[in-house]
Residue, then its C-alpha position, 0 to 999 in steps of 0.5 A: x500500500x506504501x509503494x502504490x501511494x509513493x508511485x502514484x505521488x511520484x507520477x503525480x509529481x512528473x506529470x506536474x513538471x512535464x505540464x509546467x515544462x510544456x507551459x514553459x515552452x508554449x510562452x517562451x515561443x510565444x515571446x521569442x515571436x513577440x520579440x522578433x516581430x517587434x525587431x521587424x517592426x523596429x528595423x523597418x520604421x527606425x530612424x535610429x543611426x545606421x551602425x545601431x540598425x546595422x547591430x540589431x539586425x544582425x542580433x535579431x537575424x542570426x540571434x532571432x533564428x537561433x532563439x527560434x529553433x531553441x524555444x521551438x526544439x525545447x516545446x516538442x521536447x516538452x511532448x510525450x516521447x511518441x509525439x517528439x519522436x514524430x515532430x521533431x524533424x519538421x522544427x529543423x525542416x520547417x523553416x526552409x518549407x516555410x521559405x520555399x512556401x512563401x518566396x517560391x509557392x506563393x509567387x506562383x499561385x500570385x503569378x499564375x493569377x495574373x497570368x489570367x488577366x489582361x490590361x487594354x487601355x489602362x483598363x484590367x479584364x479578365x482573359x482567361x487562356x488568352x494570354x497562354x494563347x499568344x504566347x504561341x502564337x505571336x510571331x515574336x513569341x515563335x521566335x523566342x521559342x525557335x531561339x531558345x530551342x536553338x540555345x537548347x539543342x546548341x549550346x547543351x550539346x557543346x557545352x557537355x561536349x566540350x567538358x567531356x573532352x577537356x575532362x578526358x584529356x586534362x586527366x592525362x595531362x602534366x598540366x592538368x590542374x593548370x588547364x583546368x583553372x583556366x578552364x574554370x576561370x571564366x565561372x568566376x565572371x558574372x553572365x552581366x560580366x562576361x556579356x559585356x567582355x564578349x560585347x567588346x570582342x564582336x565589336x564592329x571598330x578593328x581597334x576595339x573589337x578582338x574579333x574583327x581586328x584578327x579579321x582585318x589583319x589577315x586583309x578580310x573585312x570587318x563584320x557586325x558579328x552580332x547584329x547584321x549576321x541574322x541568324x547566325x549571331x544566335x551562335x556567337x551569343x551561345x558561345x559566350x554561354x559555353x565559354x562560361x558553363x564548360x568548365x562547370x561540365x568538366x569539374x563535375x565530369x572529371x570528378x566522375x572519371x576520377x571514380x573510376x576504379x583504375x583496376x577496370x581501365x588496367x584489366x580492359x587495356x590487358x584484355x586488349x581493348x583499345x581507349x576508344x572502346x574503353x572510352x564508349x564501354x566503360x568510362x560513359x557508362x560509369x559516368x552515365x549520371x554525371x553526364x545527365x545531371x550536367x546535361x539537364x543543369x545545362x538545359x535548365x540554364x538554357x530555357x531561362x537563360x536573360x542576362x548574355x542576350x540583354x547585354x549584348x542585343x537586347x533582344x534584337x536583331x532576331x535575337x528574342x529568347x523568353x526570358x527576355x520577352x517576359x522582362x519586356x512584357x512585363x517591365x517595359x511594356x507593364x503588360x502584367x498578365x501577358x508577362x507573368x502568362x510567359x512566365x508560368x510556361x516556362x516554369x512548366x517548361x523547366x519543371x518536368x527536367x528538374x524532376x527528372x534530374x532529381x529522381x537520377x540523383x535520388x537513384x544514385x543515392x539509393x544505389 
């Protein structure tokens, strides 16, 4: 009877500091919240000095954030085992779902809306599909298909091409950490950047432009490379985004033949097999992975790709790609539901390949 009685007084008493616990818990985050909305409201109203500003944020960033996850991992700690257990994954998790939900989701959802929606005359009516419609219709929307498709199939191609092959022969070379640092160099350059370098290359005045001034010095003459060559100027803007992205191809391409396994190479090369046929039966089918996630990476950069023709033609001189006709429809000529229309195709455009591109990855990781 004396056991029963100081068990039950025991349990009795847990339970009192498992509740007083979760009590604790429930109005620390309720004030860690109350502080970091008033530091919200501090930072966007105040008229105090910079550097005071300048130190609250950063206490209210970093500080707010670790205070967060402590009070948020403290209640769920408070929790019988089994729901602890079940929540606490989703109080590291959270917040990325959280961001990705409002600067990702809820953008689209606002945008997809508005796609729906047209503006004539300074007046806003409803347009239903009419928007997806012209998008495929419009003779400068066909040709920003036409030109993006040509970047897809072009520059893809070159750009896995030429990372493969770089990749091969650096990995045999004496020089091979200093061929691929200049190889790589050109990532360090912004798309803004490197538009503008290239800009001057194909510059019409010998005495500026690199291109035309080899031209001229062999007695030919000097050309408008990327205005009045229609079409092939597409080409040398697809140059520059080969110039960038091929040293990206051949880091993650040669950090895959790395992996393979010298023994297998030694064994096919006794066994008699020349480098081509160990090239095409052993080596691509061991990076078969790499070689995709490159190439859909290189897709995806492709579809969306703005900032080299902005720079350089601006669009013109037929060299419309989507990501620059949804910046003028959408910022220039304030046409909001055409633009954002433009924008929810190619989204639906780049979704499918970064699906896919994930599942190979999840496939690798299981393998």
């Amino acid at each position: 009877m004396e056991t029963t009685t100081a068990y039950s007084a025991t349990g009795s008493g847990g339970s009192g500091i498992e509740t007083q616990r979760l009590l604790g818990g429930i109005v620390g985050l309720f004030l860690t919240l109350l502080a970091l909305y008033g530091g919200f409201i501090f930072l966007r109203d105040s008229n105090a000095p910079k550097l005071i500003i300048t130190v609250v944020a950063i206490v209210w960033g970093v500080g707010g954030v670790a205070a967060l996850f402590f009070e948020a991992n403290y209640l769920v700690e408070s929790l019988p085992i089994k729901w602890t257990t079940r929540i606490q994954p989703y109080i590291f998790i959270g917040p990325a779902i959280l961001l990705l939900a409002w600067y990702l989701a809820v953008p689209t959802v606002r945008t997809f809306w508005l796609s729906l929606f047209t503006t004539e005359g300074g007046v806003t009516r409803f347009a239903g599909l009419e928007n997806y419609q012209a998008v495929f219709s419009q003779r400068i929307m066909v040709q920003a298909w036409t030109n993006n498709l040509l970047w897809l199939v072009v520059g893809t191609t070159c750009t896995v091409s030429l990372g493969l092959i770089i990749a091969i022969l650096a990995d045999r070379s004496r020089f091979e950490k200093t061929a691929k640092s200049l190889i790589f160099l050109p990532m360090a350059i912004s798309m803004v950047g490197a538009g503008v370098i290239w800009k001057f290359v194909f510059d019409t005045n010998p005495n500026i432009g690199l291109l035309n001034a080899v031209v001229t010095s062999a007695g030919g003459q000097a050309q408008d490379w990327i205005r009045a060559n229609q079409p092939i100027n597409n080409l040398f803007l697809i140059m520059v985004m080969v110039w960038l992205q091929t040293g990206f191809a051949m880091v993650l391409i040669s950090a895959a033949i790395k992996g393979i396994p010298e023994d297998l190479l030694e064994a096919a090369r006794v066994d008699g097999a020349n480098e081509v046929r160990i090239f095409f039966s052993i080596i691509i089918p061991s990076i078969s992975g790499t070689l995709v996630t490159v190439t859909t990476t290189t897709i995806i950069f492709t579809l969306k790709v703005f900032d080299i023709v902005m720079v350089m033609t601006g669009g013109q001189f037929g060299t419309e790609v989507i990501g620059v006709r949804f910046y003028k429809e959408m910022f220039t000529a304030g046409n909001e539901g055409y633009g954002s229309a433009i924008a929810i195709v190619l989204l639906m455009a780049v979704i499918p390949i970064m699906i896919y591109n994930l599942r190979e990855f999840n496939k690798r990781e299981v393998m």
